[in-house]
N, C-alpha and C positions, 0 to 999 in steps of 0.2 A: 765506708764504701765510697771509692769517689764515682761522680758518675757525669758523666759530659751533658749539660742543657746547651739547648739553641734559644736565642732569645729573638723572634721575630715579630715584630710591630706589637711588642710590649706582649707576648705569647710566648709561653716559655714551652719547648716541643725537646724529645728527649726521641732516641732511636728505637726498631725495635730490639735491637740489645740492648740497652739501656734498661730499657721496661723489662726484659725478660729479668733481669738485675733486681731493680726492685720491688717484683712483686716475685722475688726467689723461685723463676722457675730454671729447670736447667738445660732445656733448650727451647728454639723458637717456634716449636708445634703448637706449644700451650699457648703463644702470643698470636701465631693467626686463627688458633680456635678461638681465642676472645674477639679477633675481630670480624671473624668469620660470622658469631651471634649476637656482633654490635653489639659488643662489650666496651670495644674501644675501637674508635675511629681513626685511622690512619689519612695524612694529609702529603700532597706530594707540593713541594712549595718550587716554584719556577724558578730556575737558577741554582736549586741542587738534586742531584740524583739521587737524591735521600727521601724515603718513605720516612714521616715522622707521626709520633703521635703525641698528642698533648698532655704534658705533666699533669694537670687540674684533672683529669680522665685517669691516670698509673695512679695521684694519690687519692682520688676516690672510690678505689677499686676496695674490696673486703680480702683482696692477699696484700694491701701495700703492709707494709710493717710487724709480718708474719717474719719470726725466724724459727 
């Protein structure tokens, strides 16, 4: 699976496509449900119009490496 990281100030941040990617879900309802119950925090970084969320957060979830 290749999946595009952002690396900012040493903070590796992955999209929420990305996340929907590796924690197999197949679309992005189940990804604002997680962040809806602060599952996973979504960060809007200045200077891109990208909601991201941080990789350390997708791989400590209990769906990362379900297939």
């Amino acid at each position: 699976m290749d999946v595009q990281i952002k690396t900012i100030n040493n903070t590796q941040f992955v999209s929420k496509k990305e996340a929907m990617k590796l924690l197999n879900y197949a679309n992005h309802n189940s990804i604002d449900h997680l962040i809806k119950n602060g599952e996973l925090t979504v960060y809007q970084i200045s200077g891109l119009n990208r909601k991201l969320i941080k990789l350390d957060e997708v791989r400590n979830h209990s769906r990362f490496n379900l297939k």
